[in-house]
N, C-alpha and C positions, 0 to 999 in steps of 0.2 A: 583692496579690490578682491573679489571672488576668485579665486585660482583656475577654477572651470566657468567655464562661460558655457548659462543654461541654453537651451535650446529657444526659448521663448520668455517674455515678460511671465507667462501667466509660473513656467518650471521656475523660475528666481525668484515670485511671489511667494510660492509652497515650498520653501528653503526657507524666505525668509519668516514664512508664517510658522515652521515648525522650530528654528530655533528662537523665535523672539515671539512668540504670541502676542505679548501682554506688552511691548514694548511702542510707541506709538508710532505711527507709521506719516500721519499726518494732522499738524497743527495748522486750522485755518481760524485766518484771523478777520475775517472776508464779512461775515457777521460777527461780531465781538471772538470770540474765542470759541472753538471746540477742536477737543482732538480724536482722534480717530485712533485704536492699537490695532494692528495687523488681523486682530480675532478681529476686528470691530467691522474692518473693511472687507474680509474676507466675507463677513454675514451679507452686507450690500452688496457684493458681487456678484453670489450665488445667486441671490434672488432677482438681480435685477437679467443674470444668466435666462433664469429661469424663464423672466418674463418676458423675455425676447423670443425665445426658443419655442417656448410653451402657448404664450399670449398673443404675441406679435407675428409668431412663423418664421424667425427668419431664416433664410437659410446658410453654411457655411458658405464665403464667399461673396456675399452680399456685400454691399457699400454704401457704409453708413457715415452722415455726415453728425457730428457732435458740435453744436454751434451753443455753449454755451460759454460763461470768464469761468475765470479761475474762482474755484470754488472746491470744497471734496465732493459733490457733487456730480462735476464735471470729469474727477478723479475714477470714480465709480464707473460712469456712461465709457470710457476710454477702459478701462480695463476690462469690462463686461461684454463691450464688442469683439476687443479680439478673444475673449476666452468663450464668447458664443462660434466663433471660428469666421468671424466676419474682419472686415478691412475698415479703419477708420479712413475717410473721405475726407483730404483736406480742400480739394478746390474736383470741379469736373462732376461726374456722374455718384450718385448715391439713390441707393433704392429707398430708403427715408433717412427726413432728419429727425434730433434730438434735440430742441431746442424750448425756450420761454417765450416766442413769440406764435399768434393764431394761428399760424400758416404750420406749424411743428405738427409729424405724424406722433410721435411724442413729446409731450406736452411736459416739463420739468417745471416746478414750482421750487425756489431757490428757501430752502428752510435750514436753517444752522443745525436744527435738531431733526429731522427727516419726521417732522409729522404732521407736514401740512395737508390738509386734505384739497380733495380737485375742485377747479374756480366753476363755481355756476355755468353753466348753460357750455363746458367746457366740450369741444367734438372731434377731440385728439382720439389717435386709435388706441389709445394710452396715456394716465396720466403719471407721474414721478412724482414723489414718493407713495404716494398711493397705493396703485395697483402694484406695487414690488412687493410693500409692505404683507404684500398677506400670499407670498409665491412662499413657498419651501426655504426651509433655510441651509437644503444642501441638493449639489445638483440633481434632477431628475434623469435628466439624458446623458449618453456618455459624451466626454466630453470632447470635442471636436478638435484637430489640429488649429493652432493658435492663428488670429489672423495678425495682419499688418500695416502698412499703410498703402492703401490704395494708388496703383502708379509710384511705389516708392520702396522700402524697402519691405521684404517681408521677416516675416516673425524672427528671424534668425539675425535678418540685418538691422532688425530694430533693435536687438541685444547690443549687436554692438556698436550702432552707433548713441544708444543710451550710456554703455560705457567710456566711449569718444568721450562723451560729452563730460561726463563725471570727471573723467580725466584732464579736459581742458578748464575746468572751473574748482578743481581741486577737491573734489568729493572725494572722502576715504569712505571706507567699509567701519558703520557703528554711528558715521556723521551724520546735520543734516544740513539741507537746502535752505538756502533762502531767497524765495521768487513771485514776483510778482507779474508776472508772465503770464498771458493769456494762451491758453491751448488751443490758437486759432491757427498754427503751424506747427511744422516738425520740431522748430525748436523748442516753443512755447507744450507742445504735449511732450518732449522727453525732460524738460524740464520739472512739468507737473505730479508726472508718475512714474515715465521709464527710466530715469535714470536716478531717482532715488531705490527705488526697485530693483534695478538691474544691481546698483552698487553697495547693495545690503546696506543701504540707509534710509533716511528718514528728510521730509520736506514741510516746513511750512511758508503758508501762503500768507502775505503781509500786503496792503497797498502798496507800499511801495517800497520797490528794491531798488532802490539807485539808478544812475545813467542808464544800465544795463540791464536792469530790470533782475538781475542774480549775482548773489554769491554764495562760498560756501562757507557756513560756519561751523562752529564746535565740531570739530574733525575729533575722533576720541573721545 
């Protein structure tokens, strides 16, 4: 485990992005196989930062709801909200969603490789991966205090209850996940990204994780 507990998902991201660049952050197996190293996802974040901020407006504090499965996809939209300084929205009020269905103010097209382009006659206020794909690939703005979850913990308490959680499923510091867990709750989103994140490890995504949909593997 980390000996200092960061202040935020996004301060434990930029730890683990600087001592492990190249080291993978997440293996999804959701469409066949792709992995994602820490530089890989740091690219996605910024940009998709960007596109919120710059594209979309939004503002710190907002509440946004992420309605999509488990996916690195999904991984990206959850980390790029709260480092745009917004609240992920699990149930209750959100100023928009993120989601694959008509009714999404953003419109996400599920691509293993992120380069799908936007579906015909598409009238989202934004499509995924699309419109990221061509945002900056470092932030424009500065960057806002981290958000949290909506009606639940904030940035600080999502650290450590990301940590909690590492701890009760036996995640070391160097390990990784294994989850098949939908980000449709607090547990299923610390499972996907914040507490691989938080516990300076690594997660992949598999249809299916057993009973319980998680464990921890290769510790070391």
């Amino acid at each position: 485990m980390l000996q200092v507990h960061p202040e935020s998902v996004a301060r434990a991201r930029a730890a683990l992005l600087e001592s492990r660049p190249t080291a993978p952050l997440i293996t999804d197996y959701s469409q066949g196989r792709v992995e994602l190293s820490n530089t890989t996802f740091d690219n996605w974040v910024s940009k998709t930062v960007n596109l919120l901020r710059l594209e979309v407006g939004v503002d710190p504090g907002a509440a946004i709801r992420v309605d999509l499965p488990l996916h690195w996809m999904s991984a990206v939209w959850l980390v790029a909200v709260w480092e745009a300084g917004a609240d992920i929205s699990l149930e209750g009020r959100a100023e928009l969603t993120v989601g694959t269905g008509p009714a999404s103010d953003i419109l996400v097209v599920l691509d293993a490789f992120g380069m799908a382009a936007p579906p015909p006659g598409a009238s989202a206020d934004a499509t995924f991966p699309a419109d990221a794909r061509v945002m900056p690939d470092q932030l424009v703005l500065p960057a806002p205090e981290s958000g949290g979850i909506h009606g639940g913990p904030d940035a600080g308490g999502l650290v450590r209850a990301a940590l909690d959680y590492a701890d009760r499923v036996g995640l070391e510091a160097g390990g990784r996940l294994l989850s098949s867990l939908s980000p449709s709750d607090l547990v299923g989103v610390l499972a996907t990204i914040a507490s691989p994140v938080c516990a300076n490890a690594a997660v992949v995504y598999a249809t299916d994780g057993g009973s319980e949909g998680i464990t921890a593997i290769a510790n070391r």
